[in-house]
C-alpha atoms as one frame of an Amber mdcrd trajectory, in Angstrom:
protein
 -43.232 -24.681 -87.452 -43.812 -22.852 -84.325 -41.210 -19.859 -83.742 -40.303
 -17.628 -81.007 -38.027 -14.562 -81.163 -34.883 -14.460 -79.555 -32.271 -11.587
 -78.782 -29.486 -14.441 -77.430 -28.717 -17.207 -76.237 -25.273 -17.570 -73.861
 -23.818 -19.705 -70.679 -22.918 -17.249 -68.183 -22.948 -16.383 -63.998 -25.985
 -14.747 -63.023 -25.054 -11.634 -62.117 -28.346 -10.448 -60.161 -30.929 -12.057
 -57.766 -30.399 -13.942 -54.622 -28.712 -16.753 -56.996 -25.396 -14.438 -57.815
 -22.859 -16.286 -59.085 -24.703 -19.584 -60.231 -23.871 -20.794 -63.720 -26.909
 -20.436 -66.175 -27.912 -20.420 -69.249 -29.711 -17.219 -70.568 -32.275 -17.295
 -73.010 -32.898 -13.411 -73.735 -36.479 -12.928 -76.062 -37.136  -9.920 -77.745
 -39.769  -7.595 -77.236 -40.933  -5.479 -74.126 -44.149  -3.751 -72.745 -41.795
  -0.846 -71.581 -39.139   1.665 -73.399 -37.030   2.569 -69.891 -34.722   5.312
 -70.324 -32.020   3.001 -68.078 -32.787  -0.155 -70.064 -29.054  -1.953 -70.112
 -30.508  -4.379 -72.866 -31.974  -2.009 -75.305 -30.534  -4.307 -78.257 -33.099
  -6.982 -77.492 -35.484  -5.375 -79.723 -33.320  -7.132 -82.551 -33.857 -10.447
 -82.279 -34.101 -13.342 -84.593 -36.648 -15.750 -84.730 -35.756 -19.462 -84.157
 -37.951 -22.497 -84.181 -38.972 -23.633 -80.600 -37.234 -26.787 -81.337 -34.019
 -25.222 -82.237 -34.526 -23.529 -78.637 -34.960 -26.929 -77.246 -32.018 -28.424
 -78.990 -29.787 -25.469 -77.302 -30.936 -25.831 -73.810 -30.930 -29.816 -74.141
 -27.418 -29.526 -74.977 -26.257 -26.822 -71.659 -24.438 -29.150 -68.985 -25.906
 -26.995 -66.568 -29.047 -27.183 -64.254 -30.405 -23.930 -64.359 -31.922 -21.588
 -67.730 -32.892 -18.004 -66.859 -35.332 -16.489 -68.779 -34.710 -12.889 -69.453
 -35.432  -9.860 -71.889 -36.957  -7.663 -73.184 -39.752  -9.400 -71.347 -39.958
 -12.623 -71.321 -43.272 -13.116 -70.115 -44.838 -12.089 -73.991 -43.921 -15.042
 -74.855 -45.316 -17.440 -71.952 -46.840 -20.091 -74.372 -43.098 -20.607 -75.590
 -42.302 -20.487 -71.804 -44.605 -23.310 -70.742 -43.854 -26.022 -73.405 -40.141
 -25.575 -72.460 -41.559 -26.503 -69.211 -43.419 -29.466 -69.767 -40.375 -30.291
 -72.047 -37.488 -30.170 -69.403 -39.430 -30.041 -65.210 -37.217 -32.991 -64.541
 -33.952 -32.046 -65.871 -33.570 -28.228 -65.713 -34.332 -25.412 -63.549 -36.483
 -22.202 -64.681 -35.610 -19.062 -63.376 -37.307 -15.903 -65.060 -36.169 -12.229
 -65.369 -39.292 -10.069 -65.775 -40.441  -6.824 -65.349 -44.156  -8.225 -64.112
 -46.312  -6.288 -65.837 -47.384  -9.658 -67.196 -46.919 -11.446 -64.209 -50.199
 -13.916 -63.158 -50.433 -16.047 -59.762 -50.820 -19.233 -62.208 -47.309 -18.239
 -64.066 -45.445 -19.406 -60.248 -46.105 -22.871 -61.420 -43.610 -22.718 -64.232
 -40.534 -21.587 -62.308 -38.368 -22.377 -59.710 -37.066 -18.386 -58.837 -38.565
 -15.523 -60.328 -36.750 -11.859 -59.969 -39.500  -9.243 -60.255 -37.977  -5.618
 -61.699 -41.112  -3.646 -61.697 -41.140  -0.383 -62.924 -44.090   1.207 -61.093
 -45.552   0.982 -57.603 -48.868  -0.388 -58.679 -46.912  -3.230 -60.044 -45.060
  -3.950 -57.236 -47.704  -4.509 -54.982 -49.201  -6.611 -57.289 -45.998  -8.951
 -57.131 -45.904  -8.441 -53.255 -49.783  -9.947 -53.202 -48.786 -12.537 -55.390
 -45.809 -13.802 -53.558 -45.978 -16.481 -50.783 -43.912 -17.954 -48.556 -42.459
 -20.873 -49.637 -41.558 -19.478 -53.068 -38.133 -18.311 -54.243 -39.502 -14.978
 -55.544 -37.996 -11.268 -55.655 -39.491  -7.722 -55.621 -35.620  -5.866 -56.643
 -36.165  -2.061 -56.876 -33.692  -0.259 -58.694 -33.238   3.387 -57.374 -30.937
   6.372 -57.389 -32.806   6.991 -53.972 -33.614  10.727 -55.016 -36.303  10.152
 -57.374 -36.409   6.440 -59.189 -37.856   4.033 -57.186 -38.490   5.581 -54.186
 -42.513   4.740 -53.884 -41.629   1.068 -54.561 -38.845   0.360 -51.821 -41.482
  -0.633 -49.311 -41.566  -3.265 -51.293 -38.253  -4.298 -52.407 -36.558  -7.135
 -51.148 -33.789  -6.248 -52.426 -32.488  -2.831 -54.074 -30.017  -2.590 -57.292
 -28.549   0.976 -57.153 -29.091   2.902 -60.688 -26.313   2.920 -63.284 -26.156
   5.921 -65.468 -23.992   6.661 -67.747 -21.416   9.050 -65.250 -19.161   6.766
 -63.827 -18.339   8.954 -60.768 -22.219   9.146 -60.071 -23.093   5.513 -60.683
 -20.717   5.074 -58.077 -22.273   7.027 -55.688 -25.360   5.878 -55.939 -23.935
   2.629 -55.284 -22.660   3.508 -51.973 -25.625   5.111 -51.499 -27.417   2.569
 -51.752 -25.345  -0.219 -49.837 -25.713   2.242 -46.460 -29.398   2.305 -47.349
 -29.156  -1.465 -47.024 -27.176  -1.557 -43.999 -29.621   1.081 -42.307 -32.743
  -0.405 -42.968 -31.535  -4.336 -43.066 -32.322  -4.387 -47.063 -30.878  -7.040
 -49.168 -28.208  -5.030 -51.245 -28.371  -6.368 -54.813 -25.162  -6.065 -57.391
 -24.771  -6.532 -61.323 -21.907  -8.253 -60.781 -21.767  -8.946 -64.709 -21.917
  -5.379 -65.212 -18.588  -5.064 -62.992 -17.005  -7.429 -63.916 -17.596  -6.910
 -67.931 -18.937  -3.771 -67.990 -21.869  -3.181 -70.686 -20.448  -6.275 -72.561
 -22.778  -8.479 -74.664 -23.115 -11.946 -74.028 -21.501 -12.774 -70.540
């Protein structure tokens, strides 16, 4: 029996991407090609592994219309990925969470809105090449504008402003960051489950 490994599975509201506030599903897998010091899903790294049908089974039964794909990085497991689609293109839409270091022109076929997070400005051109027009696709940059992310924001189009783990400078970054936005007509991207919840699991 064929098994992939999962951190968790949970209905939410996406809090990130141009489809904020959208009722999902999130699949999170387990298993990165990065360690980032900022990582706000560290945990993933203990997942379970689950039969691909039991995966079915739980995203057959979600009333909803859209599954997100997240990690971790998804993308290590894109053989999972693309029997799920072949399984559900009719009934559900695929979004995908990924870092992109993985990320291959052919891999647009399986989703209907990919967020891109890279990490490094080599791969963000490489997702900026790769995108075309009439594709829901995002390059989000997350920066402290002062030294993460900087070299990537020419291609960002959107930024997330870092979170650390000071409260007082997490928020000012934040503004930081939204008068970037409104400067330079940048899309200003939130974690609105992260404000909402804080670093709460599962929501």
């Amino acid at each position: 029996m064929k098994t992939v490994k999962i951190s968790e599975i949970f209905p939410s509201i996406a809090g990130e991407g141009r489809f904020v506030g959208k009722p999902v599903l999130f699949v999170r897998f387990s298993g990165c090609t990065r360690n980032c010091k900022y990582c706000d899903s560290k945990y993933h790294v203990k997942g379970t592994e689950v039969s691909v049908t039991y995966l079915q089974q739980k995203i057959r039964e979600y009333k909803g219309d859209t599954i997100c794909f997240t990690g971790g990085e998804p993308l290590l497991q894109i053989d999972v990925i693309e029997e799920l689609n072949s399984k559900f293109r009719f009934s559900k839409g695929f979004h995908l969470e990924t870092n992109a270091d993985l990320l291959e022109e052919y891999m647009f076929n399986y989703f209907d809105y990919i967020c891109t997070s890279p990490k490094e400005k080599k791969i963000a051109k490489k997702v900026a090449d790769l995108i075309y027009d009439d594709f829901a696709a995002d390059i989000k940059v997350v920066t402290d504008l002062k030294t993460v992310g900087l070299d990537m924001l020419q291609y960002a189009t959107m930024i997330m402003p870092l979170t650390t783990n000071n409260k007082e400078e997490s928020k000012q970054i934040t503004q930081n960051v939204w008068e970037y936005c409104v400067k330079n007509s940048k899309n200003f991207c939130p974690r609105l489950h992260y404000y909402v919840w804080g670093r709460k699991r599962g929501v």
